[in-house]
N, C-alpha and C positions, 0 to 999 in steps of 0.2 A: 523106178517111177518117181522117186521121191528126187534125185537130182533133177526130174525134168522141172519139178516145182520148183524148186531152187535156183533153178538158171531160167526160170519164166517170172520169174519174182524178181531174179537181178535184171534180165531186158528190161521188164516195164518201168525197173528205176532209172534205165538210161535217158530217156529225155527229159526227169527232172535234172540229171547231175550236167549235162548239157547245157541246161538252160540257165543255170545257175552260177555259171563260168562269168567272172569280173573285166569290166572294161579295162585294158591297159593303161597305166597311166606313164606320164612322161619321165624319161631318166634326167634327170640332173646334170647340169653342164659338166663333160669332158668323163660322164657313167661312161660305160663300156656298152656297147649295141644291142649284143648280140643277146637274144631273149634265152632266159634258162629253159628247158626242157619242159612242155605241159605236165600237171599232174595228169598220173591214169586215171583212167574213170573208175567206178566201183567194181563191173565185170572185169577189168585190164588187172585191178590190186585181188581181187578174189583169183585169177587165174594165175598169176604171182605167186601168191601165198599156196593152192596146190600144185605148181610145178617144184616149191620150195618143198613143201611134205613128198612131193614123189620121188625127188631127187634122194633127201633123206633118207625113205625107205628103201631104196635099191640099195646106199652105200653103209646101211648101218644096222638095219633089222636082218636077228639071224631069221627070225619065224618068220617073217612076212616078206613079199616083193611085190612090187606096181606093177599092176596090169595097164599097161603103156596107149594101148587101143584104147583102153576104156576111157585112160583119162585125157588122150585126143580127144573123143566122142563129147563127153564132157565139157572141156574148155571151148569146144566149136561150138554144144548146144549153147555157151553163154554168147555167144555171140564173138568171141576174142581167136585172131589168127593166132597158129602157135609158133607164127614168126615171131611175133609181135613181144612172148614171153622169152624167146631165145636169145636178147639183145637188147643191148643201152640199158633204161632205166628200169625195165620191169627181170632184166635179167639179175642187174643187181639188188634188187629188191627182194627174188626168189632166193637168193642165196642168201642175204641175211636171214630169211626165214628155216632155210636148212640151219646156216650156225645153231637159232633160235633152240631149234630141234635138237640138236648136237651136246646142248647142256647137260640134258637128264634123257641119253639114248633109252636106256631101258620104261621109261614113263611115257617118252612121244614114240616109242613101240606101240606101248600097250593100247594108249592112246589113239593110234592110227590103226590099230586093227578096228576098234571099240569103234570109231566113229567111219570110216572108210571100210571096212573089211567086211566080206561075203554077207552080215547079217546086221554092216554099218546100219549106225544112229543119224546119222547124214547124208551121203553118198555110197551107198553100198555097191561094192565088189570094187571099189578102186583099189583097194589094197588085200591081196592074195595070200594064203598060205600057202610054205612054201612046199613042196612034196618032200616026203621024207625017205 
């Protein structure tokens, strides 16, 4: 229940972050055209940052593993396609956040059971124990 509030909290901030987007201004004689890549919106970097933790725990946690459906269900209630995280800049962006994870394996474990796992402080049952 508590992710639906979470990703009904990230919708309703998308038409400020929308609106809030700057006019372009002109490049300089002989810049180069072509415009860099838009920044992600906030639901676009929030569903980044959990494809980064999911990716982590399947390839690093011995006790826990991502329940993969759920956290489809998930990045869709924010509103974000999970095309959209499997490519260009929001894919790079989830993988800096696995490395992130990768520093201190055993803490962004413990970490992602505590705040994702069956009795998550955040998004509960993204992250699963694993049977034994």
């Amino acid at each position: 229940m508590r992710h639906r509030a979470v990703a009904a909290a990230l919708l309703l901030a998308l038409p400020l972050a929308a609106g809030a987007q700057e006019t372009p201004k002109e490049a300089p004689a002989g810049a180069p055209t072509e415009a860099p890549p838009p920044e992600p919106n906030r639901q676009q970097a929030n569903a980044a940052k959990l494809a980064g933790l999911i990716r982590f725990v399947g390839e690093s946690c011995k006790d826990v593993q991502p329940d993969y459906e759920r956290f489809k269900a998930v990045v869709a209630a924010m509103g974000v396609e999970i095309d959209a995280i499997s490519k260009g800049e929001l894919l790079m962006r989830s993988m800096s956040y696995t490395e992130a994870y990768r520093k201190n394996v055993d803490e962004s474990c413990r970490k992602a059971a505590e705040l994702f796992g069956e009795k998550g402080t955040s998004i509960p049952g993204l992250v699963l124990r694993k049977a034994s």
